[in-house]
C-alpha positions in Angstrom: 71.5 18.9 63.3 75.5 19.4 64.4 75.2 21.4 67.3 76.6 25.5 66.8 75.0 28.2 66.2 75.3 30.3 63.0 76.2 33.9 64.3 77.2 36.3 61.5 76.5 39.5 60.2 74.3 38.4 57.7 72.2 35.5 57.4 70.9 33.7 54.2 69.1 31.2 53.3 70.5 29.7 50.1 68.3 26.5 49.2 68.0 24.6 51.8 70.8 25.8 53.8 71.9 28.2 56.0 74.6 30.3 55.3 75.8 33.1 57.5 78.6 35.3 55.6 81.7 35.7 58.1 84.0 37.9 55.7 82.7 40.0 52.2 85.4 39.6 49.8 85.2 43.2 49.7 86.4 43.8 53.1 89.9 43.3 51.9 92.3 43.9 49.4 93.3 40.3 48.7 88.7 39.3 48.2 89.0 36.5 50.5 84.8 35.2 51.8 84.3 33.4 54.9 80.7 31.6 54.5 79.7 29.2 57.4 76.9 26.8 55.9 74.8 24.5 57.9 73.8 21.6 55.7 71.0 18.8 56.4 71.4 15.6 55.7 71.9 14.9 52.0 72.4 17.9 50.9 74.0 17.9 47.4 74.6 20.4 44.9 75.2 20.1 41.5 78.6 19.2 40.0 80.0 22.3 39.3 83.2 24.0 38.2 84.6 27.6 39.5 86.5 29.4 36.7 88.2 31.8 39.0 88.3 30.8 42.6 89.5 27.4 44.4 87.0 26.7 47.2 88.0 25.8 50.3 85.9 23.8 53.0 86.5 23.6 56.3 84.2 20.8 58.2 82.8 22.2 61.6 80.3 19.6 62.4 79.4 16.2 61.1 80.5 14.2 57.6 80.9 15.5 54.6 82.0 13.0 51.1 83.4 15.1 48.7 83.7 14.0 44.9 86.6 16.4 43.3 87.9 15.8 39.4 86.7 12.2 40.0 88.1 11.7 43.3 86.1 10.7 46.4 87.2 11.7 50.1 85.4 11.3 53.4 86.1 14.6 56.0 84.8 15.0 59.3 85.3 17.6 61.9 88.4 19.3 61.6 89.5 18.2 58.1 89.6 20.6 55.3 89.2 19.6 51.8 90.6 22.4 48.4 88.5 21.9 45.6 91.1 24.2 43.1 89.3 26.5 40.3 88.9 24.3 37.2 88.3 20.9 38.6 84.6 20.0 39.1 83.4 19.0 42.1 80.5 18.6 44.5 79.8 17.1 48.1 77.2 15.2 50.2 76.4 15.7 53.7 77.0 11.7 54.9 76.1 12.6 58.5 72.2 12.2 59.7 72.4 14.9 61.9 73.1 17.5 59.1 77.0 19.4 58.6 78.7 22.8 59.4 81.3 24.0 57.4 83.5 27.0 56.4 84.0 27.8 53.0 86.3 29.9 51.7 87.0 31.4 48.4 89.4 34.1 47.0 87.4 36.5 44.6 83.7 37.4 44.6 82.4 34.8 42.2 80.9 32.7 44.7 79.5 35.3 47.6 78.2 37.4 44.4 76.1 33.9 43.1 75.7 33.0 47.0 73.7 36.7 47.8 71.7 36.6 44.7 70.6 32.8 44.8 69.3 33.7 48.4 66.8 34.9 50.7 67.1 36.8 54.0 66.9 33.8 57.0 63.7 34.6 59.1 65.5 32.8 61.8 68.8 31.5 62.5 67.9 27.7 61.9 67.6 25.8 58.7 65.0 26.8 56.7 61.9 24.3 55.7 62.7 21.7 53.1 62.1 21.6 49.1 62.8 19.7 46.3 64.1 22.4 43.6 61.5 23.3 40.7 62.9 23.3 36.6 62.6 26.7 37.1 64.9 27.5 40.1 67.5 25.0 38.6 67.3 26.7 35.7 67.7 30.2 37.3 70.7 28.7 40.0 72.4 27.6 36.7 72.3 30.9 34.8 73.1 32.9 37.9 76.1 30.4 38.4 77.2 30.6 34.8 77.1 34.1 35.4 78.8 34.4 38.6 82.3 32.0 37.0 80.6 29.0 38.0 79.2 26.0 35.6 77.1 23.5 36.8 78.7 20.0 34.8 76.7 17.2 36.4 74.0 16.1 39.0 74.4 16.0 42.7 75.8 13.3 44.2 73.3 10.7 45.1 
């Protein structure tokens, strides 16, 4: 795994990654989130579109390929990458030793689907590995719908 540790207020685990929220979109007037995620290799989530929000990701550790309204990019430590509300998008984590990046989003869309969709981390590591069920894809894509977000496609293989 990238080396850093994960050190905020409140730790989640949100599938199989760890997320650790930096900044609540209600600690200000303008709704900005901080989210640092720590990603294993291959993680993937589902194409998906946010209604409301652009999402921004801001690459800590390791290699991240991003697919964005067809588009592929490559971004490694220090890059950041917009995915602007409207255009679907996803990512893979490329590099073997997992990723770390910052997300951020304007509104409370996201953190809202993000605190729901997760579980309290035990521990400030990743936590152990599983392949989704029907039933919490089906849940994560009702929540997301929900929250302004629709899932449009598979994750990226």
């Amino acid at each position: 795994m990238t080396s850093g540790t994960i050190t905020g207020k409140e730790l989640f685990w949100f599938n199989n990654t760890l997320v650790a929220i930096h900044v609540s979109s209600a600690a200000g007037e303008d709704g900005i989130c901080v989210v640092e995620h720590r990603m294993p290799y291959g993680d993937s989530p589902p194409l998906h579109v946010h209604r409301h929000e652009d999402e921004v990701f801001h690459i800590l550790g390791g290699v991240m390929r991003f697919t964005i309204d067809g588009h592929e990019c490559i971004a490694g430590v220090g890059e950041t990458v917009i995915a602007p509300k409207g255009l679907p998008h996803t990512y893979r984590v490329e590099s073997p030793e997992g990723a770390r990046s910052l997300t951020v989003t304007r509104g409370s869309d996201f953190e809202t689907m993000l605190r729901r969709a997760s579980r309290p981390a035990e521990r400030p590591e990743l936590p152990s590995q599983m392949e989704p069920t029907p039933e919490i894809i089906a849940a994560l894509v009702q929540l997301c719908a929900s929250n302004g977000i629709d899932i449009v496609g598979p994750p990226l293989a």
